[in-house]
DODOVEX-88983 format. One record per residue (C-alpha): residue number from 1; residue in three letters; z, x, y. Coordinates in steps of 0.25 Angstrom, whole numbers. Last residue first. Example, Ala and Ser with C-alpha at 12.3 -4.5 7.8 and 13.67 -1.06 7.14 Angstrom:
// DODOVEX-88983
REC;2;SER;29;55;-4
REC;1;ALA;31;49;-18
***
This chain:
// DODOVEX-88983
REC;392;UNK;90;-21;-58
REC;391;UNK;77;-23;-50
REC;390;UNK;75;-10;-44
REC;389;UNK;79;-2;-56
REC;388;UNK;70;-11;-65
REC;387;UNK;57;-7;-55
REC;386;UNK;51;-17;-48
REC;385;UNK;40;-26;-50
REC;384;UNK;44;-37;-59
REC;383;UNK;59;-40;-55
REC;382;UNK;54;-37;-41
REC;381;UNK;43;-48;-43
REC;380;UNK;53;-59;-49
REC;379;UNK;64;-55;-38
REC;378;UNK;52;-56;-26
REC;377;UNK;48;-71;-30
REC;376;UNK;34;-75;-32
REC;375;UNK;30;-88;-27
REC;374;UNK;41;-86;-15
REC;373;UNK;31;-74;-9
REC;372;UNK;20;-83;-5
REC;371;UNK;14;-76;4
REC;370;UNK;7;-65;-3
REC;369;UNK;17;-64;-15
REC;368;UNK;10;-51;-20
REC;367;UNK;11;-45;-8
REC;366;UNK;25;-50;-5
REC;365;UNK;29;-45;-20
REC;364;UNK;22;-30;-17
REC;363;UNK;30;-29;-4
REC;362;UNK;41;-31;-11
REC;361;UNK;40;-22;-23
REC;360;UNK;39;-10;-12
REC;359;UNK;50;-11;-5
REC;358;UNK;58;-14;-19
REC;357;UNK;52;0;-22
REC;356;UNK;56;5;-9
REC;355;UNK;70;1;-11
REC;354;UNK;70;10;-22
REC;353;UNK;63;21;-20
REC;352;UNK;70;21;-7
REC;351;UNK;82;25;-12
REC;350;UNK;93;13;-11
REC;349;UNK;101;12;-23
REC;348;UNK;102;26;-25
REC;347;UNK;108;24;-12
REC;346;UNK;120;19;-19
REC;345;UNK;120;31;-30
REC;344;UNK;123;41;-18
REC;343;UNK;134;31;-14
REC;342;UNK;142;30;-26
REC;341;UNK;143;44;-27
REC;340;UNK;147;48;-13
REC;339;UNK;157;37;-14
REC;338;UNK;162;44;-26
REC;337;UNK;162;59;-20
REC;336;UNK;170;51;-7
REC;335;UNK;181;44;-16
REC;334;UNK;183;58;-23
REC;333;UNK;185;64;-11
REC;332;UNK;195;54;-4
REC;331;UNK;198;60;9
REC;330;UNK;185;57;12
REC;329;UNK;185;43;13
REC;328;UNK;197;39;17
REC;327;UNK;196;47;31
REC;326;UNK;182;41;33
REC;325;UNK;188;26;30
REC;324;UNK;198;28;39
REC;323;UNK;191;34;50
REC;322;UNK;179;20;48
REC;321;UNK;191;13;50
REC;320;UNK;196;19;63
REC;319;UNK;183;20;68
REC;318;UNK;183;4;67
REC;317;UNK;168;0;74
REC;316;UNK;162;-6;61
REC;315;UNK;170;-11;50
REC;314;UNK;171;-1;36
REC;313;UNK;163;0;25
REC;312;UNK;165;11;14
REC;311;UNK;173;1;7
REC;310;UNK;161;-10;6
REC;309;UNK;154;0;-2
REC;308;UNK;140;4;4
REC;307;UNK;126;-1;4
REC;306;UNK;126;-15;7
REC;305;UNK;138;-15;13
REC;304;UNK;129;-8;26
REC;303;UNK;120;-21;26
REC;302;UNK;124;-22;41
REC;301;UNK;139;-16;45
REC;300;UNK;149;-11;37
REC;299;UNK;152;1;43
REC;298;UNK;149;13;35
REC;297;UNK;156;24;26
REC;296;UNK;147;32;17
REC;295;UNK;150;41;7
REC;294;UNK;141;50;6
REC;293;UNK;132;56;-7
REC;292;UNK;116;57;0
REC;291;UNK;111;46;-3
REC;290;UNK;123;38;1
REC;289;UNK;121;46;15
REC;288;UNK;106;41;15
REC;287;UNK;112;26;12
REC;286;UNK;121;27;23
REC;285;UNK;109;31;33
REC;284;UNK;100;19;29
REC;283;UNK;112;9;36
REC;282;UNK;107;-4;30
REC;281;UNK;107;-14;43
REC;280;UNK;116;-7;51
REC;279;UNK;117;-14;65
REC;278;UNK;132;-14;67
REC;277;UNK;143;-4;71
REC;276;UNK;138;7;62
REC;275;UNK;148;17;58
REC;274;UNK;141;26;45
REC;273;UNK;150;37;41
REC;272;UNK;143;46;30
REC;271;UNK;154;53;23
REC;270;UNK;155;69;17
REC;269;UNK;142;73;25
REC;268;UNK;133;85;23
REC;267;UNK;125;77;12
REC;266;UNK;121;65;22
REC;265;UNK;117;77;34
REC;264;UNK;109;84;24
REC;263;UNK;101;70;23
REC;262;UNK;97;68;36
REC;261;UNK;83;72;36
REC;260;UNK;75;78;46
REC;259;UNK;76;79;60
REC;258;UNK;92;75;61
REC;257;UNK;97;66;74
REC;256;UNK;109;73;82
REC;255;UNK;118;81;74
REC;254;UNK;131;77;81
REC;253;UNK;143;85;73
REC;252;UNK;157;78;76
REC;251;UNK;165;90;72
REC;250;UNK;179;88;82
REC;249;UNK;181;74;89
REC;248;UNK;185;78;102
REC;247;UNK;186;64;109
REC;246;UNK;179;65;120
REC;245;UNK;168;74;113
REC;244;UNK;168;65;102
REC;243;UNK;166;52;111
REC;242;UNK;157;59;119
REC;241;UNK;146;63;107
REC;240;UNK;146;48;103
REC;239;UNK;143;46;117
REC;238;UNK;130;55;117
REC;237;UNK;127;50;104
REC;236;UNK;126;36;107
REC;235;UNK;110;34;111
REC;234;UNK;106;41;99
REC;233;UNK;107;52;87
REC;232;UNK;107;54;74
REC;231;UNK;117;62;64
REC;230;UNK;133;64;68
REC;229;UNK;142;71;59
REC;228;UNK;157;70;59
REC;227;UNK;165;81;54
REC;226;UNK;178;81;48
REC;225;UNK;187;90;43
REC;224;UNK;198;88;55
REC;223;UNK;204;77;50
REC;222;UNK;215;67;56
REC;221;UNK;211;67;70
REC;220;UNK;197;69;68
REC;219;UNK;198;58;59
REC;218;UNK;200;47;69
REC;217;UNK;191;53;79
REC;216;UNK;179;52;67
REC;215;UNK;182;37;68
REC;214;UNK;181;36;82
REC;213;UNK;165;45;80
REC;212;UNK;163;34;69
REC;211;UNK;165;24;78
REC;210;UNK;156;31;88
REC;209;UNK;145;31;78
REC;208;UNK;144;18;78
REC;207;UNK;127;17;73
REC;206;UNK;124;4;83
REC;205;UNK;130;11;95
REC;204;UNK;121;22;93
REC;203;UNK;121;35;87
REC;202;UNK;109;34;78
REC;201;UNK;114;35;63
REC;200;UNK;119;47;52
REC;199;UNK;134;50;53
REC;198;UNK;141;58;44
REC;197;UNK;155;64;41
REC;196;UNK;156;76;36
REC;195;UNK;171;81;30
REC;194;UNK;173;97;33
REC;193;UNK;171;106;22
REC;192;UNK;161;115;29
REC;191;UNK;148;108;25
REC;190;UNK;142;105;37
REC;189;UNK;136;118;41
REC;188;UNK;130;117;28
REC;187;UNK;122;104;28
REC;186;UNK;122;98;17
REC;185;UNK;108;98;5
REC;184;UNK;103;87;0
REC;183;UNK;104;84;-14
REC;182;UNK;112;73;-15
REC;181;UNK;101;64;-8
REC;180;UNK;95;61;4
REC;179;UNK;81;63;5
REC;178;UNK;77;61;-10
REC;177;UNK;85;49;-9
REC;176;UNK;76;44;1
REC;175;UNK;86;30;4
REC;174;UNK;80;15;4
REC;173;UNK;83;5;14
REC;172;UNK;86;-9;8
REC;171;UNK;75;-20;5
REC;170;UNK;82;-33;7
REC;169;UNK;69;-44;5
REC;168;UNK;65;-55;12
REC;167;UNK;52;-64;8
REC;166;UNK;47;-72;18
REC;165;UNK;54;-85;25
REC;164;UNK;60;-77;37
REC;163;UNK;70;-85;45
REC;162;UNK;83;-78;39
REC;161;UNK;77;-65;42
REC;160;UNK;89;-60;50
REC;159;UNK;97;-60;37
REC;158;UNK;88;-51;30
REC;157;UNK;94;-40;37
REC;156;UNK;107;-43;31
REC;155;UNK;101;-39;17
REC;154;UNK;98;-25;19
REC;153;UNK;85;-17;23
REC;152;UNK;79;-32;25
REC;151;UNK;64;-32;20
REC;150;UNK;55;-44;26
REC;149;UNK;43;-49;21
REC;148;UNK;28;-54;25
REC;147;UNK;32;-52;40
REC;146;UNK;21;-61;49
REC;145;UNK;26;-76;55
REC;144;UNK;39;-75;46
REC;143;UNK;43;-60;51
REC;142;UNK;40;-64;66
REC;141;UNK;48;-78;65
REC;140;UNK;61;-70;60
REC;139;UNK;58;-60;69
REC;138;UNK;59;-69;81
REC;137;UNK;72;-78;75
REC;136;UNK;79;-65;75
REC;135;UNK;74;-61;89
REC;134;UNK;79;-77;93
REC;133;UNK;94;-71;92
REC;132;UNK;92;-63;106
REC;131;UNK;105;-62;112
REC;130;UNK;110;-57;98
REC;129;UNK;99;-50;94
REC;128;UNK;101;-41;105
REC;127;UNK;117;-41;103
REC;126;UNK;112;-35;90
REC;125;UNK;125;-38;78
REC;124;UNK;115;-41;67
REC;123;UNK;101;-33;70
REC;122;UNK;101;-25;56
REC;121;UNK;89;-20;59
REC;120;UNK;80;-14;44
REC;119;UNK;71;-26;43
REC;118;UNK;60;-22;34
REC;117;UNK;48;-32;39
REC;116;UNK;36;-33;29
REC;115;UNK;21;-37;31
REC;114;UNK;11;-37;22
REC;113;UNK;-1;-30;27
REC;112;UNK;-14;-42;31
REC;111;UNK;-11;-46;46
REC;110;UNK;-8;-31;49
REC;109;UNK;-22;-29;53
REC;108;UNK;-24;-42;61
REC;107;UNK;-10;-37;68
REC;106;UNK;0;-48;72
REC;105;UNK;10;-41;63
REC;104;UNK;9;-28;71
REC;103;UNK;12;-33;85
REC;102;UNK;22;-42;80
REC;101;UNK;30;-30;75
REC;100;UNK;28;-24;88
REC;99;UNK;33;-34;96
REC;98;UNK;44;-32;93
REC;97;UNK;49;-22;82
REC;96;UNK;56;-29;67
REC;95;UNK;61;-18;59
REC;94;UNK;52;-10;48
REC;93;UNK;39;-18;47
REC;92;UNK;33;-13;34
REC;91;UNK;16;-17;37
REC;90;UNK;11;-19;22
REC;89;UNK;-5;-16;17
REC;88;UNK;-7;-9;31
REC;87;UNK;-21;-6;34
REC;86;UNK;-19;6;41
REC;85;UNK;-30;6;51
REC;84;UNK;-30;-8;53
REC;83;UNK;-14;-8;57
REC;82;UNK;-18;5;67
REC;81;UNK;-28;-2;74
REC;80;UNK;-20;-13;75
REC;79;UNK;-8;-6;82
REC;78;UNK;-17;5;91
REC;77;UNK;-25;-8;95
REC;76;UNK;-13;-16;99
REC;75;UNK;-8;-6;108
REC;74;UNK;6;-7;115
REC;73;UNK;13;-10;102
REC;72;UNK;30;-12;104
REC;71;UNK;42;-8;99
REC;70;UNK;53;-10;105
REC;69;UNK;64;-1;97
REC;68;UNK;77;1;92
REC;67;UNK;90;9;99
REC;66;UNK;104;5;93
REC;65;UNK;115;-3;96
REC;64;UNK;108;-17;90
REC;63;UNK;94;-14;99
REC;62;UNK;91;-3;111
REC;61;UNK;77;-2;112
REC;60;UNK;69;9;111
REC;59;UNK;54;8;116
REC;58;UNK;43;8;103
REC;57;UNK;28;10;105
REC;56;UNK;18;7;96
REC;55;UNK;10;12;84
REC;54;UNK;15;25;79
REC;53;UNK;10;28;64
REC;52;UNK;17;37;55
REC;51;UNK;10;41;43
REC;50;UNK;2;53;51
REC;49;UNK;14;59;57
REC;48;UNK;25;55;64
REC;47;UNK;22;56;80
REC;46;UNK;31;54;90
REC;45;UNK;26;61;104
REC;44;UNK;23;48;111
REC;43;UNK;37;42;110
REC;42;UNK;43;30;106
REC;41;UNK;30;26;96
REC;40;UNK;32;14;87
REC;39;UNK;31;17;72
REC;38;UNK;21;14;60
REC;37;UNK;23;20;47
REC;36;UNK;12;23;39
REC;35;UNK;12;20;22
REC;34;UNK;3;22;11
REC;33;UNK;8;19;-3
REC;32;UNK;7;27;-15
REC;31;UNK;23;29;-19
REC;30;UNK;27;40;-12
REC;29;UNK;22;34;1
REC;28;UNK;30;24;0
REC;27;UNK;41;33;-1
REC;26;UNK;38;40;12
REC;25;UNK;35;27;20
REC;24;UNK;48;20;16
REC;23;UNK;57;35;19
REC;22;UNK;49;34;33
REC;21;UNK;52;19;36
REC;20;UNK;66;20;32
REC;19;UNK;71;33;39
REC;18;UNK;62;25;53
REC;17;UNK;71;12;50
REC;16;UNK;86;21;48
REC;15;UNK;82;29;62
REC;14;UNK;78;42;70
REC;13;UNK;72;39;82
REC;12;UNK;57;43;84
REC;11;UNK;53;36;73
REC;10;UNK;52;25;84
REC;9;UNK;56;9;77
REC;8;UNK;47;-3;75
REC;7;UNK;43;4;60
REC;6;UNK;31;-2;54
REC;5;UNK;29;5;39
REC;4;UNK;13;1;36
REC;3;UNK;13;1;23
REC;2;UNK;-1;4;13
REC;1;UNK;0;0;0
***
């Protein structure tokens, strides 16, 4: 087949959808199809290579606590000329962008590519939804008119498509394990016996950093074999700096954003603290620690349960908690080798052979349904289709 991979977010920003989109495209490469990734431009100097296609513009747009896009299609003719180029057999819309979505389904050259939404946004708590309720309504009505299916990263997202009458799915994000693994060397200057604690996210309101910043105050008087690393970067990090410097806080280690893979990072650290305040539809960043042997603690928000133990969840905004269950944690070393355990087998759960498989499978049944997808229902064809792992 060949997939057109639509991404409504820059690749000029690191992110959990852009991960997604390239680790999709690799491994449907491996497996004989042919795929391009179409992005919006932020900046005339990106460019991607030969299998990334920039078609549009995107401006930041400050959504939910973090920085999203508007992404918008100044030139008709670039768009269609590159849809009739391509000759998409399925256009995989990752996220929902206005107007640019619209743009592309109201194409005559997309009019005959199966068309899928993956909704990776979970949008529950967004005071811009909030004053503006008719958006849900909106993309409910878009998807009906146009979208052939739609893919939910976890089951809550599925909840906002309450008005869509075609078929639904929970497709969960896959994990490279050949990118993060066991085997991945750490990095030396880390390993001096101190305990490493691990952040990996954007540093912005959405992410609470800060919280984790209050909680590492509460150690730091108790402990003084603890280091807090810091990976990404964003609109916060200049205050999350401040607070430490005001507060003294000794080996908090900003690393900035990483070129290249993250992975050493995950097999350095002795706990993965994840502290989000709200937004986290998935969380892609605890499964790649998993991958990689942590223990992970997180806030219960979004379809975070999904993944971890309900013990290594804790309320959002409580540094004093979150201190707690840190300090717990790691003076119990057998507790943290089985944790690790159980967690590297977890995300054997979720590699991308896996989910890609029932990726895969799906498209196929809403091809083979053509539109009437209830004479033919999913659990019959995934029983016949996939593999008896998948379906056991």
């Amino acid at each position: 087949m060949r997939i057109g991979l639509i991404s409504f977010h820059t690749f000029s920003q690191p992110g959990g959808v852009k991960r997604h989109i390239l680790d999709l495209s690799k491994n449907l490469r491996k497996r004989g199809h042919q795929t391009k990734i179409i992005v919006p431009r932020r900046k005339r100097s990106e460019n991607y290579g030969k299998d990334v296609i920039l078609l549009g513009t995107s401006f930041p747009l400050d959504f939910t606590g973090s920085k999203s896009d508007f992404s918008v299609n100044f030139n008709p003719i670039s768009l269609e000329r590159t849809l009739k180029r391509e000759r998409f057999d399925v256009l995989h819309f990752h996220n929902f962008g206005v107007p640019s979505i619209v743009q592309i389904l109201v194409s005559p050259s997309a009019s005959n590519a199966l068309n899928v939404l993956t909704f990776h946004a979970n949008v529950k708590g967004s005071e811009f939804l909030e004053n503006f309720p008719s958006l849900l309504y909106l993309l409910n009505k878009v998807c009906q008119w146009k979208i052939d299916g739609i893919i939910g990263v976890a089951s809550l997202i599925l909840s906002y498509f309450k008005r869509y009458k075609g078929p639904k799915i929970v497709v969960p994000n896959g994990i490279d394990l050949e990118e993060f693994n066991l085997s991945i060397p750490k990095i030396k200057k880390y390993c001096d016996g101190k305990i490493n604690l691990l952040f990996v996210g954007r540093i912005e309101k959405r992410k609470g950093l800060i919280y984790l910043l209050k909680a590492f105050k509460v150690l730091n008087k108790k402990f003084s074999n603890l280091r807090l690393i810091i990976v990404g970067d964003g609109s916060l990090k200049d205050g999350c700096k401040s607070y430490v410097k005001k507060n003294n806080l000794k080996e908090v280690v900003f690393e900035g954003g990483v070129a290249g893979t993250i992975a050493p990072y995950y097999r350095t650290a002795d706990i993965f603290v994840s502290p989000a305040i709200f937004g986290e539809s998935f969380g892609l960043v605890l499964l790649e620690a998993m991958a990689c042997g942590l223990p992970v603690i997180a806030t219960d928000v979004g379809g975070v349960h999904e993944i971890l133990e309900p013990k290594f969840l804790i309320p959002t905004k409580n540094a004093e908690v979150l201190a707690e269950k840190i300090s717990s944690l790691w003076k119990e070393p057998d507790q943290l080798k089985r944790v690790s355990k159980r967690n590297f087998e977890k995300a054997k759960e979720f590699s991308l052979s896996r989910t890609q498989m029932l990726r895969r499978a799906w498209f196929r049944w809403m091809k083979e349904c053509g539109d009437r997808p209830e004479e033919k229902r999913w659990s019959e064809f995934a029983k016949d289709k996939l593999s008896k792992d998948l379906t056991n």
